[in-house]
N, C-alpha and C positions, 0 to 999 in steps of 0.2 A: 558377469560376475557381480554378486552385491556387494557394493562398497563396504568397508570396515564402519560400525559406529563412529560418530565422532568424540575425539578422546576430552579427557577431562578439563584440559586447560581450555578448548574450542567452547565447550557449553561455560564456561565460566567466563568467558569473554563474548561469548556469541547473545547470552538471554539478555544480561544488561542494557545492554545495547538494541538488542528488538525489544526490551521494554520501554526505553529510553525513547526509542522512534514512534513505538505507540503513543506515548504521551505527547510528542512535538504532534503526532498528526492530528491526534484528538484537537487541538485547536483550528485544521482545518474549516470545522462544520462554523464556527464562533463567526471566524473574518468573513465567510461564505454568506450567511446568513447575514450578515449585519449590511451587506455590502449590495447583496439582491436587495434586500428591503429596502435599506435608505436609498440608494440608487438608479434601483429597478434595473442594475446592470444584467444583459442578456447572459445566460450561464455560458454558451461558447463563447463568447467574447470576454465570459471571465476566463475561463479558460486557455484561452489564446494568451494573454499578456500575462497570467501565472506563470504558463510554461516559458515565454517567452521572457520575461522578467530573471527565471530561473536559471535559462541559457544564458542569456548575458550576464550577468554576475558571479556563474563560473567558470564563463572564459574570462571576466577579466581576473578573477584571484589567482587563481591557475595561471593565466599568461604572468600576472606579477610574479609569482613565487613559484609556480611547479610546471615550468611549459614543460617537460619532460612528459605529465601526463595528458597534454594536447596530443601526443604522438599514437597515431592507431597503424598499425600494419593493413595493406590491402583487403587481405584476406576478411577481414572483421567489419569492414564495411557494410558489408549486404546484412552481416546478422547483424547489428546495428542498425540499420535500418528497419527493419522487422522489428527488431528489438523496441525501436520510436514508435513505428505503424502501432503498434500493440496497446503503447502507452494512450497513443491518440484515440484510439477506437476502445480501451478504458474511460477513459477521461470523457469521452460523449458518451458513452452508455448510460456511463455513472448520471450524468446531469440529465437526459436524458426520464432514463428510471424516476429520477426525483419528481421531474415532471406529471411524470405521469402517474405514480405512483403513492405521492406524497414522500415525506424525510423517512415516518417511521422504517414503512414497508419497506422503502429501498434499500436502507440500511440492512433489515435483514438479508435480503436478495441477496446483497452484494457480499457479506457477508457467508453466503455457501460458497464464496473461494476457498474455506476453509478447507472444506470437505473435498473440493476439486481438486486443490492442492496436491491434497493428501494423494490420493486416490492415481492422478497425473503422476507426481513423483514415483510412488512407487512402480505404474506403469512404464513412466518415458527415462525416467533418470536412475532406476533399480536403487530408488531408498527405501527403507524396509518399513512395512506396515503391520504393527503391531498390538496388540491387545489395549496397549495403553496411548497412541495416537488416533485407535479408533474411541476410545473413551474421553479423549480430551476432545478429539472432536463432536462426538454429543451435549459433552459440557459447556463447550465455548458455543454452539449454534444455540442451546438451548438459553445460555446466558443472553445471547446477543437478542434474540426475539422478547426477553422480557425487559432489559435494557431500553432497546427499541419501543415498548411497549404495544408491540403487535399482537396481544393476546385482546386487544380492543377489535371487534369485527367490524366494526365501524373501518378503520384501516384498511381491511381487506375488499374494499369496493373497488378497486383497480380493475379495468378489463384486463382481459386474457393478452392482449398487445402489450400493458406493461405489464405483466407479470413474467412474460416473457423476454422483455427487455431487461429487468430487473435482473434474474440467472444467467443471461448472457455477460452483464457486466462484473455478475461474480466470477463467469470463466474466464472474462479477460483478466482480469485480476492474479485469478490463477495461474494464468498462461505468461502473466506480467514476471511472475515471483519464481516461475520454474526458468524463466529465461532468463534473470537475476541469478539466480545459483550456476545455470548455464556459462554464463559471462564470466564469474568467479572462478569455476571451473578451466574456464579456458585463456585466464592469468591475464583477463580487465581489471584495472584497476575501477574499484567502484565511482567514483569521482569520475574518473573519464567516461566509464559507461553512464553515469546520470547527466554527463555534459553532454555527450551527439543523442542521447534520445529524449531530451528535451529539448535540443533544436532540433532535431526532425520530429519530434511530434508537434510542436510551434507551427511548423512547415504544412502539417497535415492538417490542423486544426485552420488556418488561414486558408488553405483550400475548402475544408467546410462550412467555413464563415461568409466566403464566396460562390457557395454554389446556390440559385437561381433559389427563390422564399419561397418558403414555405415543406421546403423538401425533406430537413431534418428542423424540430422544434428549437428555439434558444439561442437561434443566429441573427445576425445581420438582417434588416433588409436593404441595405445595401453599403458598398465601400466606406462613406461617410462615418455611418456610426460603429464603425470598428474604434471609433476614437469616443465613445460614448459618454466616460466623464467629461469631458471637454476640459473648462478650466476649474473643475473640482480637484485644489493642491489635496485636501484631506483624503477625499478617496480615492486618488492615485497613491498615495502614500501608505493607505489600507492594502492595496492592491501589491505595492512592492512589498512591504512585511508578509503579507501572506506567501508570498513567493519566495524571497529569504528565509524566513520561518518556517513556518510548519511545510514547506513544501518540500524547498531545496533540503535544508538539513534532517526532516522528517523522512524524505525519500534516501537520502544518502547514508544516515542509519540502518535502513532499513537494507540498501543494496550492504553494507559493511556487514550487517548481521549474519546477509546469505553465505559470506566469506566462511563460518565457523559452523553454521546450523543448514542440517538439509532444509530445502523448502518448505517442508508440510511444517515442522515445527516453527522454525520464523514465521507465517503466516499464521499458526497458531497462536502466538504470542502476540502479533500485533493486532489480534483479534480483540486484544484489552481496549480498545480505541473507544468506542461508543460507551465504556465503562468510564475513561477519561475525560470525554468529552459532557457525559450526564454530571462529573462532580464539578466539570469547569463552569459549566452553563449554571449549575447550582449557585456558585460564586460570584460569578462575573455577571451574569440576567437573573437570578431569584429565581431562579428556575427548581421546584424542589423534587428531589429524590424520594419515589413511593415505596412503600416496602417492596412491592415488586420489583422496582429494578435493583434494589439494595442485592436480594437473592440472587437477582441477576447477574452484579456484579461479582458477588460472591463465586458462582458460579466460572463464569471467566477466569479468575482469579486461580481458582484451585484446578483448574487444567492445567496451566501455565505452572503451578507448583508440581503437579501429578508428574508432567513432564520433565520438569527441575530435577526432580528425585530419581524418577525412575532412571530417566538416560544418562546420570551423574553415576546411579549404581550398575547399570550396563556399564557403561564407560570402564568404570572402577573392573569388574569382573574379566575385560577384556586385557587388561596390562599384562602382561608376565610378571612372574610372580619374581622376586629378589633373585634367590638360587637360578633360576632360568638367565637369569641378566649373566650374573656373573660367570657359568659355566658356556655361553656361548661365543665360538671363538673367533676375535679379532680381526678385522679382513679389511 
């Protein structure tokens, strides 16, 4: 059976909030980028201590204040685990793709979560796909590649290995976010779901950080330099805020939004991210915004409103009308 839409109060709590996540993560690319450069830290082994950094910091607020959601039932385990796996095999694609691919490109790639989302939900999870989620999703893909500033073919020099890498890491992405609503569904608390699948993805990412060089690019080559700022106090301290920041609470918005919004749109919505991330980098590196990606933003922008409207005026259509309220009897 297809779920009912979700009702008026859910989207007026559900978009804020995947807007909100979109802008904390939009500062991912900032700490990323400053932290490769200055440091030439290997991207899984950025990785590795992000997520790791992430786990530890909410178990301990969580063990201070809310052990209650330390507690998982048996059963939730394994999909939990899966749930982590998925994160991990994200999390390397994505670094991955960059590699190979360059930031622009990858972004875009990664960015066809959108449409996978979409597309996934309404197949695995029976959310409904409509006239006006398949046009926010041309809006927001077409925004994200000129944001990105992929319409440069210069950019498009990637072999066919990251090209492919690239759409892989959008369908983790997507498989990320359908098991995010998964989880919400099945009465996880968000907080505790981003606490075990950021230490089992810690867990999975240190097994790939370990496996023999040269196998997957942006590791280790060997144990030692798992520790690779050594006595750099500033860029371990990069490295924790990015993890606190735009990770932890970025990701944690992001699973809280799944709570209220099916998948395809939360994913839609945090599709603003690279429109974020273009006016940070303006700010904070002089980085300047071209008319193209202005459009582009714009673009992003008004999917995210398309979708505001339309499912606010669903929503609204769906209620019973007053007389119905009151003529139904008491039980």
């Amino acid at each position: 059976m297809t779920p009912p839409p979700p009702g008026t109060s859910n989207l007026a709590r559900g978009y804020p909030i995947a807007v909100a996540s979109a802008a904390v993560l939009s500062l991912t690319a900032i700490f990323i980028r400053y932290l490769t450069q200055t440091y030439r830290l290997p991207a899984l082994v950025l990785s590795l201590w992000r997520d790791g950094f992430v786990a530890l910091s909410l178990l301990l607020v969580l063990g201070l204040g809310r052990r209650r959601l330390l507690k998982v039932r048996r059963p939730q385990l394994l999909f939990l685990a899966v749930y982590g796996f998925i994160l991990a095999i994200f999390n390397t694609l994505w670094t991955l793709s960059v590699s190979l691919n360059g930031a622009a490109v990858a972004t875009v790639l990664v960015y066809c979560s959108t449409g996978f989302t979409v597309l996934l939900g309404w197949w695995l999870l029976r959310e409904r796909l409509n006239w006006s989620r398949l046009l926010a999703v041309v809006l927001s893909l077409g925004g994200c590649v000129l944001v990105a500033g992929a319409l440069d073919a210069r950019a498009w020099t990637a072999n066919p290995v990251g090209i492919l890498t690239g759409v892989l890491a959008g369908l983790a992405y997507a498989v990320y976010s359908l098991m995010g609503r998964s989880a919400s569904q099945r009465g996880l608390n968000p907080w505790t779901a981003l606490l075990y699948t950021f230490i089992i993805a810690a867990g999975f990412l240190l097994v790939f950080n370990l496996l023999p060089t040269g196998l997957i690019p942006g590791v280790t080559t060997g144990p030692g330099e798992l520790f690779w700022l050594g006595s750099a106090a500033a860029g371990w301290g990069l490295l924790f805020l990015l993890a606190i920041g735009p990770t932890m609470i970025g990701f944690g918005l992001y699973n809280v939004s799944l709570g209220y919004l099916p998948s395809g749109i939360a994913n839609l919505i945090v599709s603003m991210e690279p429109a974020f991330t273009a006016v940070i980098a303006y700010i904070l590196l002089g980085e300047r915004l071209t008319g193209i990606q202005i459009v582009g933003s714009l673009l992003i922008l008004s999917a995210v409103i398309l979708l505001r409207v339309y499912e606010g005026w669903l929503a609204g259509r769906q209620r019973p009308a007053p007389e119905a309220v009151l003529e139904s009897p008491t039980r």
